[in-house]
C-alpha positions as CSV (number, residue, x, y, z in Angstrom):
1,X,107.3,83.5,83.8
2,X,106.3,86.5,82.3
3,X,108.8,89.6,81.8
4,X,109.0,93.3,80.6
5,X,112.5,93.8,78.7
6,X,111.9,95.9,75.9
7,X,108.4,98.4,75.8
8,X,107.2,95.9,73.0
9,X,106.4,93.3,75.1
10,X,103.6,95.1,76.1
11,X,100.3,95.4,73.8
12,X,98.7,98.7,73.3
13,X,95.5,97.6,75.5
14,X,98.0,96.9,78.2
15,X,99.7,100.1,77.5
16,X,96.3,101.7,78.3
17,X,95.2,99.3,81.0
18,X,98.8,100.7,82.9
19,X,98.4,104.2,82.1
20,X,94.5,103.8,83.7
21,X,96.2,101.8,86.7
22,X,98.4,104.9,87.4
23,X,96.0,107.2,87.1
24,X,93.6,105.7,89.6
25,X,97.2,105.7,92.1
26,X,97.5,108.9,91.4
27,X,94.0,109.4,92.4
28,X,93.8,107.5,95.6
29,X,97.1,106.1,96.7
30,X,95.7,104.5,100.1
31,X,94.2,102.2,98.4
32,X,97.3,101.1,96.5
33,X,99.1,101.0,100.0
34,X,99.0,97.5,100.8
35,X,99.0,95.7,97.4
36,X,102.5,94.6,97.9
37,X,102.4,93.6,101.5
38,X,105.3,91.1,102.6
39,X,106.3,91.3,99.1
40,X,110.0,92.0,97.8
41,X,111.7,93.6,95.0
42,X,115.2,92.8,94.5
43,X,116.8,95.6,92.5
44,X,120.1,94.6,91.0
45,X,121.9,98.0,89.5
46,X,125.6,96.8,87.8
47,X,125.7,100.6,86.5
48,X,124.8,104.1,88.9
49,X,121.3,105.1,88.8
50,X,119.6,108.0,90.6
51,X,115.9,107.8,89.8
52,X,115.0,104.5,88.3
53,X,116.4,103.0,91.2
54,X,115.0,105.1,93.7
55,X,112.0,105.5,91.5
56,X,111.4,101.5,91.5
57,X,112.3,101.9,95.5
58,X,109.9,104.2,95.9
59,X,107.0,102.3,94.5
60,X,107.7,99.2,96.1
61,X,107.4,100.9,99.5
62,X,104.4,102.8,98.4
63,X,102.9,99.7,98.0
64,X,103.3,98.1,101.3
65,X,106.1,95.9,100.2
66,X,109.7,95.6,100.7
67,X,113.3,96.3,99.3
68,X,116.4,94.2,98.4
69,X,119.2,96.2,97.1
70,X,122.4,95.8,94.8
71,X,123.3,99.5,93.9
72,X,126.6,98.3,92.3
73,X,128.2,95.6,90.3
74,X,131.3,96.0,92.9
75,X,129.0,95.3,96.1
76,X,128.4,91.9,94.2
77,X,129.5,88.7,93.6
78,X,129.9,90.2,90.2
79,X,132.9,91.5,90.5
80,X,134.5,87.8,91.5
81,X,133.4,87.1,88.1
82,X,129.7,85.4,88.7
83,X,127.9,85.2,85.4
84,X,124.5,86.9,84.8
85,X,122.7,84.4,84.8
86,X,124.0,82.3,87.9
87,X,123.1,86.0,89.6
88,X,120.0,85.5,88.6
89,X,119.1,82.5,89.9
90,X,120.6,83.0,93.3
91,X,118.6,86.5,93.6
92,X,115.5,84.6,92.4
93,X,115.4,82.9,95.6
94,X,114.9,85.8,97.4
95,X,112.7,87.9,96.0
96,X,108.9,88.1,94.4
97,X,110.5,90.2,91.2
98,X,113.3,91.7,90.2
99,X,114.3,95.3,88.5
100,X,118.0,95.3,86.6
101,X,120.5,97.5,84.7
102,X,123.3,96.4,83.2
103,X,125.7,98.4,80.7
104,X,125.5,95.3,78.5
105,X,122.7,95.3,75.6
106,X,121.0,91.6,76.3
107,X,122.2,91.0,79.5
108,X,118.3,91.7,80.5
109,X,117.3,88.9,78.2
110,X,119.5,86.7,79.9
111,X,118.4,87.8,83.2
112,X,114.9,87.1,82.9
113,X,115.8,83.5,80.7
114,X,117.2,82.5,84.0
115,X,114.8,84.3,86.5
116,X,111.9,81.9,88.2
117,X,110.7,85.5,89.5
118,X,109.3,88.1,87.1
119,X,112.4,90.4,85.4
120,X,111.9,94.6,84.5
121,X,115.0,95.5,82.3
122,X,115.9,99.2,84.0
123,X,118.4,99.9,81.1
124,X,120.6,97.5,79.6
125,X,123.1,99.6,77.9
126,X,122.2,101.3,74.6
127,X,119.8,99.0,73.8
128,X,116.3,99.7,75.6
129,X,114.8,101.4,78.7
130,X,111.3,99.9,78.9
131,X,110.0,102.2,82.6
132,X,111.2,105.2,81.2
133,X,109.2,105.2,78.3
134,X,106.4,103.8,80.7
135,X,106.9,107.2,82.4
136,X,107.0,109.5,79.0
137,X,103.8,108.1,78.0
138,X,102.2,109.2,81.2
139,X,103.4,112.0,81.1
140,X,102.3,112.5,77.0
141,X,99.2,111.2,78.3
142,X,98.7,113.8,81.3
143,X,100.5,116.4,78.9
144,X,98.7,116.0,75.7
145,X,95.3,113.8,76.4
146,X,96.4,111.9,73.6
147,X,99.1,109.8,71.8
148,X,97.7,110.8,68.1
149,X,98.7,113.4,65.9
150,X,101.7,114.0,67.5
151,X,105.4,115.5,66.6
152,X,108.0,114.5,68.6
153,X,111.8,116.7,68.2
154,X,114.2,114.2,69.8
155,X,117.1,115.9,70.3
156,X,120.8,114.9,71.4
157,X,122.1,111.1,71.5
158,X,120.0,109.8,69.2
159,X,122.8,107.1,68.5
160,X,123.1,105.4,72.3
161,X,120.0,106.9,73.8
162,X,118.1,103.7,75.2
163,X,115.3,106.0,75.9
164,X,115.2,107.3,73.0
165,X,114.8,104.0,70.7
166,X,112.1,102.9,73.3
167,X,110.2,105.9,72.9
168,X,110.6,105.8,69.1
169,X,109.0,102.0,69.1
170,X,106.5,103.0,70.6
171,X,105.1,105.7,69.4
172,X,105.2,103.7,66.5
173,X,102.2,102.4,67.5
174,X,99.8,105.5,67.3
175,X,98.0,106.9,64.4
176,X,99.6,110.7,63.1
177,X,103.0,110.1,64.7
178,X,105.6,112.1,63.0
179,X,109.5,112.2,64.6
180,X,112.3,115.2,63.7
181,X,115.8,113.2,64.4
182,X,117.5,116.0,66.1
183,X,121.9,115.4,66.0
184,X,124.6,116.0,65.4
185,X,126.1,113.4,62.1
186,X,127.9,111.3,64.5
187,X,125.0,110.9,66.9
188,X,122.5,109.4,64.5
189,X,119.5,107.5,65.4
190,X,120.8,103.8,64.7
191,X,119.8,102.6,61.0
192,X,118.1,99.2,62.8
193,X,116.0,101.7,64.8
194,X,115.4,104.0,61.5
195,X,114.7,100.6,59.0
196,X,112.9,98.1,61.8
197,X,110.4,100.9,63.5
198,X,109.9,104.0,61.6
199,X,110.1,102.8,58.1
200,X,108.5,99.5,58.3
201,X,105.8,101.0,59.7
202,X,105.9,104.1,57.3
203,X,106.0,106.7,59.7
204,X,107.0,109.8,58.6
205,X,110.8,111.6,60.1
206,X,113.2,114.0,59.1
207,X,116.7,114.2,60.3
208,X,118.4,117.6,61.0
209,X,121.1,119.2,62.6
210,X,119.3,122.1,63.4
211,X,117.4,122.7,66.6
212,X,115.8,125.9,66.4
213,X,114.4,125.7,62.7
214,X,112.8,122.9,64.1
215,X,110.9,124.0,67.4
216,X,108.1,125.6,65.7
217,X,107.2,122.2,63.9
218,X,107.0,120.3,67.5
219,X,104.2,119.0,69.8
220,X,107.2,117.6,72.2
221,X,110.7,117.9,72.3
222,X,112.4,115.2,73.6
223,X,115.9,116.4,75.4
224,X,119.3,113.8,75.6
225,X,122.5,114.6,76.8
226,X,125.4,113.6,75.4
227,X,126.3,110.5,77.5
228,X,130.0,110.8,78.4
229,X,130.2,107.1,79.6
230,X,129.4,105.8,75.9
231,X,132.1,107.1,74.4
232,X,135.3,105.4,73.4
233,X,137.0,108.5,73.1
234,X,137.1,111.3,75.9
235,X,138.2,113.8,72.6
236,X,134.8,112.9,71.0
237,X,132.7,113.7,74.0
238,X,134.4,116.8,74.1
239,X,134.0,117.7,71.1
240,X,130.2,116.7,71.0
241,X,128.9,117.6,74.3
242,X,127.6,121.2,74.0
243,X,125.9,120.2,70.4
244,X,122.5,121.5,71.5
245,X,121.7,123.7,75.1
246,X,118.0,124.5,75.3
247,X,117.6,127.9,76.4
248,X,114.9,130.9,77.6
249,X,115.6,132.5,74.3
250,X,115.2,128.8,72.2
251,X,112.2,128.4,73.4
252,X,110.3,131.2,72.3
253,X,110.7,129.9,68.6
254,X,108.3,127.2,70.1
255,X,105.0,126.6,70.3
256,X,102.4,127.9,73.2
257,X,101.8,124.5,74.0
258,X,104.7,122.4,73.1
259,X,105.9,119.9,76.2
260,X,109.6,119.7,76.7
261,X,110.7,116.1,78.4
262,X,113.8,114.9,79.2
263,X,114.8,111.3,80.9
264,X,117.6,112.6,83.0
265,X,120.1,113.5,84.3
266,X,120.6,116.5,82.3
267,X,124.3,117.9,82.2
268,X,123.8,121.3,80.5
269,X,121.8,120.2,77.7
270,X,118.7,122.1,79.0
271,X,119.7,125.5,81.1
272,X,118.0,126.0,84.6
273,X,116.3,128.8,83.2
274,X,114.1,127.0,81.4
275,X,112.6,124.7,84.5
276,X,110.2,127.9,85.6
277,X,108.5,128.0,82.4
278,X,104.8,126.1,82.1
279,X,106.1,123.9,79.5
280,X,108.9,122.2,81.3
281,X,107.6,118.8,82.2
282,X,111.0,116.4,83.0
283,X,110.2,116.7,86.5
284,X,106.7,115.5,86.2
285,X,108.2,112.2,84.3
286,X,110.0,111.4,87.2
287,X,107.0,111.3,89.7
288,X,105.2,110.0,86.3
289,X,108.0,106.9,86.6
290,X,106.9,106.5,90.0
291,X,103.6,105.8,89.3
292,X,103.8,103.6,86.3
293,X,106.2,101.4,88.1
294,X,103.6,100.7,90.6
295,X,101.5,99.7,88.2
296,X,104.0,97.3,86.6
297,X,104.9,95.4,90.0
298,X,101.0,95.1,90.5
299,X,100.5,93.9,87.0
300,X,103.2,91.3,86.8
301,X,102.7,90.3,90.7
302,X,99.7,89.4,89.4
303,X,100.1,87.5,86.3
304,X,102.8,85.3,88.0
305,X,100.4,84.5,90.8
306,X,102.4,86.3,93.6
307,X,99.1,88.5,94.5
């Protein structure tokens, strides 16, 4: 039973064949609305979640098909103490496929090792965020027309940023990519991320502290916040939290047509001021999200013969 944990398990044709499948929804949703008729998606959240859950929702229902929800670990059997995996199993019995977020890198793995229903990781911990970087390249897609040539400013928690190391690998992928590493010292983009993805595949990067020397270099800038709920140490956060605020002024060191993304939700990282101008784009991700879920549950619906 096939299932999508970690943005790699997808093939660059596929990537293509999913960006072309949400286009044509984009296109002409009626024809999309009855794909997923009598057809349910269980969506087991053991951490909060605004839009990927409500974005998976969404998609399900725009399809024709229906919802089972878990929007927290406390609503569950979970907090008796019930393992992953038995979870799993029971929820597998429900449902056509299941979308999950758990705080714990892995747990994913072991979800879909015990699923008989396909498994989309929504986030387990820091590790990876395969949707969201589903709905970045849409969006660098829609944005750009292209995923060559390209230099990406990730910026922020480049050290627990799930979205961040998803987009990195793949990226990877295209011909011309170049990354600036954005943080601050402590925030670092992991060395297995730096040695496993960007190296062994000899793709160029800098690391900096700096934000605005950097904005002229950029095709994208890729916003994080500091994520307060990763943190050991409530003094840390503190201390680390205002490291980089995009502003109106910031951004005219940048170029006419730079994109500025962002997987939300933002905390001050990016001020308000910004949203009005042209180059602003973390809102389209999240219909982007939508979209490219859609295409997902259709595509591994398919493949396990439950279309």
């Amino acid at each position: 039973m096939r299932s999508i944990i970690d943005v790699m398990d997808l093939s660059v044709e596929e990537l293509d064949e999913l960006i072309a499948s949400a286009e044509d929804i984009i296109e002409d949703p009626d024809k999309y609305a009855e794909v997923c008729r009598r057809k349910k998606l269980g969506t087991l959240f053991f951490e909060p979640s605004t839009r990927t859950r409500m974005s998976f929702e969404a998609a399900m229902y725009e399809l024709g098909g229906h919802v089972i929800s878990m929007s927290e670990a406390g609503s569950s059997s979970a907090a008796k103490g019930e393992s992953v995996a038995d979870t799993i199993k029971t929820v597998s019995n429900y449902v056509d496929i299941i979308a999950m977020r758990h705080p714990k890198e892995g747990a994913a793995l072991v979800a879909a090792r015990n699923a008989s229903v396909p498994v989309i990781n929504a986030g387990d911990g820091g590790h990876c965020h395969p949707t969201q970087t589903l709905a970045d390249l849409l969006t660098i897609h829609r944005e750009k027309g292209s995923f060559e040539n390209l230099t990406i400013g990730l910026c922020g928690d480049l050290k627990f940023g799930r979205t961040v190391h998803s987009l990195c690998t793949a990226m990877s992928r295209y011909a011309g990519t170049k990354f600036v590493l954005i943080s601050p010292e402590e925030l670092k983009l992991p060395s297995y991320v730096k040695k496993g993805v960007l190296r062994k595949k000899d793709i160029p990067y800098t690391q900096t502290t700096d934000l605005e020397g950097s904005l002229k270099d950029l095709d994208i800038l890729y916003m994080t916040r500091i994520q307060r709920e990763r943190f050991f140490s409530e003094e840390e956060y503190l201390r680390l939290k205002d490291s980089y605020i995009l502003t109106e002024e910031k951004m005219k060191l940048a170029p006419e047509k730079m994109i500025v993304m962002h997987p939300l939700p933002r905390v001050n990282e990016i001020s308000v001021s910004v949203d009005e101008d042209p180059r602003a784009c973390y809102f389209k991700q999240v219909l982007n999200g939508k979209y490219m879920r859609m295409a997902l549950i259709i595509k591994l619906l398919k493949e396990a013969g439950r279309l």
